[in-house]
C-alpha positions in Angstrom: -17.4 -2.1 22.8 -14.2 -1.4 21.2 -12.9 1.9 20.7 -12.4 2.5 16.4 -9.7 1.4 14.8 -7.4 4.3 14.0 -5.7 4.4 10.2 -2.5 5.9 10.6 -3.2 6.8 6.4 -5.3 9.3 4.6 -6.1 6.7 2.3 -9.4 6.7 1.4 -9.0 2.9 -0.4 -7.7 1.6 2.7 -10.6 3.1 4.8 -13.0 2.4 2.5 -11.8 -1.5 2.7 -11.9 -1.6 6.1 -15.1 0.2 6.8 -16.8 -2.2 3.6 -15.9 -4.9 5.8 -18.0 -3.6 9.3 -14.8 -2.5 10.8 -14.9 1.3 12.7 -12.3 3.1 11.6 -10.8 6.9 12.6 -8.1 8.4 10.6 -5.2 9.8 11.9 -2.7 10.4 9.0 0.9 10.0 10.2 2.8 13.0 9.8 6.2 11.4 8.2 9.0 12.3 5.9 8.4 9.6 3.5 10.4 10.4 1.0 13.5 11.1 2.9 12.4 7.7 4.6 12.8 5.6 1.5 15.8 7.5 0.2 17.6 6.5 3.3 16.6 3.1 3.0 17.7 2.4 -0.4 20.9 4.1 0.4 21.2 1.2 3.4 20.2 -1.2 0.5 16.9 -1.9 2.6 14.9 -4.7 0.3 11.8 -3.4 -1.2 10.1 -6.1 1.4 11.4 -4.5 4.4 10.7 -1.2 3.2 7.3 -1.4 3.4 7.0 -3.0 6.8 9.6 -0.6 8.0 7.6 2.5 6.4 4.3 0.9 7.9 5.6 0.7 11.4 7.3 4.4 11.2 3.0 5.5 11.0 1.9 3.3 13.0 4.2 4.3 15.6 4.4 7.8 15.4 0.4 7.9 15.0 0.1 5.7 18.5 2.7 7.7 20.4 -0.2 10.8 20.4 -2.9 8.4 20.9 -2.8 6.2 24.0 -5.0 3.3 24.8 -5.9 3.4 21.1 -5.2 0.4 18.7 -3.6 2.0 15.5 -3.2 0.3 12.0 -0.2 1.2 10.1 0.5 0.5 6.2 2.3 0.6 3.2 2.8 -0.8 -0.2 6.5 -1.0 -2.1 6.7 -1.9 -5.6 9.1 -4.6 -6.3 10.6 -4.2 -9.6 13.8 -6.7 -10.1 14.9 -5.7 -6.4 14.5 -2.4 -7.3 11.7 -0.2 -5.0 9.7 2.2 -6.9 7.4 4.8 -5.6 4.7 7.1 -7.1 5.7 9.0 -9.9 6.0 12.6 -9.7 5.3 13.6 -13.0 3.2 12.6 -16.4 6.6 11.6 -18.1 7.8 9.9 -15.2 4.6 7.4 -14.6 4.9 7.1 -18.5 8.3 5.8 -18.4 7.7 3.5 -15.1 5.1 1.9 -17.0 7.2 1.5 -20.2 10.1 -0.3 -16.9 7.1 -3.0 -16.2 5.5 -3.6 -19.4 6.3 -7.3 -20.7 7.6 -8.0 -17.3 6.3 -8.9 -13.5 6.8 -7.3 -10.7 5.8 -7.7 -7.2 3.6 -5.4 -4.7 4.8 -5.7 -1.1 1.8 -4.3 1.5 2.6 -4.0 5.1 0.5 -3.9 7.7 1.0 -3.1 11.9 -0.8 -2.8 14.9 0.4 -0.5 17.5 -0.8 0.4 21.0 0.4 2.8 23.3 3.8 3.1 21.6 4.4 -1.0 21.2 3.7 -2.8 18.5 1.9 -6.0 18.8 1.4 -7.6 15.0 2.7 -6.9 11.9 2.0 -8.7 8.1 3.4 -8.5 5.2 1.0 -9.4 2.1 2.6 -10.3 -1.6 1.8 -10.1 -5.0 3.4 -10.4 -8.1 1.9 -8.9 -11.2 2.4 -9.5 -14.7 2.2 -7.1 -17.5 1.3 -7.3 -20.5 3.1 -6.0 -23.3 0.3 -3.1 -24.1 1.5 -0.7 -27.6 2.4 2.7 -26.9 -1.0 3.6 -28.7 -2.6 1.9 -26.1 -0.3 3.1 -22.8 -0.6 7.0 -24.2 -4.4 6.9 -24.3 -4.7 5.2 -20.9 -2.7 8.3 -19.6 -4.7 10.4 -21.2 -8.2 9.3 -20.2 -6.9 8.6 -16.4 -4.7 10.8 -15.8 -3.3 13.0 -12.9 -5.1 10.2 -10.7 -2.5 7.9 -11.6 0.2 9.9 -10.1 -1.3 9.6 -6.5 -0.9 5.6 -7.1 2.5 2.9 -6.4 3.3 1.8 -10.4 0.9 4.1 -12.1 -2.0 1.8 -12.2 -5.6 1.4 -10.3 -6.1 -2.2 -10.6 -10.2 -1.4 -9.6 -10.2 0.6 -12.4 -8.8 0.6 -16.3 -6.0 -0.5 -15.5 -6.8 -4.1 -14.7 -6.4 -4.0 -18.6 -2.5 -3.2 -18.0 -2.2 -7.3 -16.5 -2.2 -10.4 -18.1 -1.6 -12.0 -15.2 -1.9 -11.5 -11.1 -1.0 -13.9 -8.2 -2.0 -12.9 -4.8 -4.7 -11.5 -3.3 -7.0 -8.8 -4.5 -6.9 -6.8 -1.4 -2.9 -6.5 -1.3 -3.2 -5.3 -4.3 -4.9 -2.3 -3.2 -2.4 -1.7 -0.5 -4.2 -3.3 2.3 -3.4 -7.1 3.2 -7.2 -6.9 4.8 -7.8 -10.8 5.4 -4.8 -11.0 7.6 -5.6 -7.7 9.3 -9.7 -8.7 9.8 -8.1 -12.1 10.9 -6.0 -10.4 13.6 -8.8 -8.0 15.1 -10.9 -10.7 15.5 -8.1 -12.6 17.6 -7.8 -10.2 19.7 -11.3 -9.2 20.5 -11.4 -6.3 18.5 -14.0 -7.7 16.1 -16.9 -10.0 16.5 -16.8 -13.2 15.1 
């Protein structure tokens, strides 16, 4: 039997989705700079895209370098925003006024995924999905900070889509799980290929 997964995240959505669908899953956050990471990037004029898969490798491959023989799952999500990449806001006034940026407008959600082992990495995915806002009143925007709020911070664009702020869209294409910051089809489709997961 297949040693578990390891998550190279701390993310309890992602390892919720993973364990929801039967897969065994350790978690081994990756101990990154990300920040600095993505402030580099954008200074290189990295696309939003890229970001993600490049920010999703950098844990998976730090997190496999300290765990040998052990297949390690990388990931991260990049809010697309007119070419523009936007992170989680570091403040109330700050996720206010990235939500003001998207209202009326769409924007896309870029979630890597990559599989490392022993320091290589053998797969990587890239899932898409553009989301449209709707053009919400200020009324409604300052009570949906109020009754959600600090948990929003902790979020890419401000929003949980599982939660109230499905009522933020008027429109989504792509799939649910991307959304979330997990491309999970491709990844479940991938473990099963190469023996990891029963089928």
């Amino acid at each position: 039997m297949p040693l578990p997964l390891v998550l190279a995240s701390a993310s309890p959505t992602r390892k919720a989705l993973l364990e929801n669908a039967a897969v065994s899953v350790d978690t081994a956050p990756a101990q990154i700079d990300e920040e600095s990471l993505r402030a580099a990037m954008s200074a290189e004029a990295i696309t939003p895209r890229d970001m993600a898969d490049q920010l999703a490798e950098a844990k998976a491959r730090k997190v496999s370098g300290r765990l040998p023989g052990r297949l390690v799952l990388g990931c991260d999500q990049v809010l697309d925003h007119r070419g523009d990449a936007l992170g989680k806001a570091g403040s109330a006034a700050e996720l206010r006024e990235q939500l003001l940026q998207l209202r009326g407008d769409t924007h896309i959600l870029w979630s890597a995924a990559v599989l490392y082992r022993d320091g290589r990495p053998l797969w990587r995915h890239i899932g898409e999905a553009r989301m449209t806002m709707a053009d919400f009143s200020d009324d409604y925007l300052d009570g949906y900070l109020a009754r959600n709020g600090a948990q929003l911070e902790t979020t890419v664009g401000g929003y949980m889509l599982e939660n109230e702020g499905v009522r933020l869209f008027s429109r989504i294409d792509g799939d649910y799980f991307t959304v979330l910051g997990l491309p999970l089809l491709a990844v479940l489709r991938q473990l099963a290929r190469i023996g990891e997961l029963d089928t």
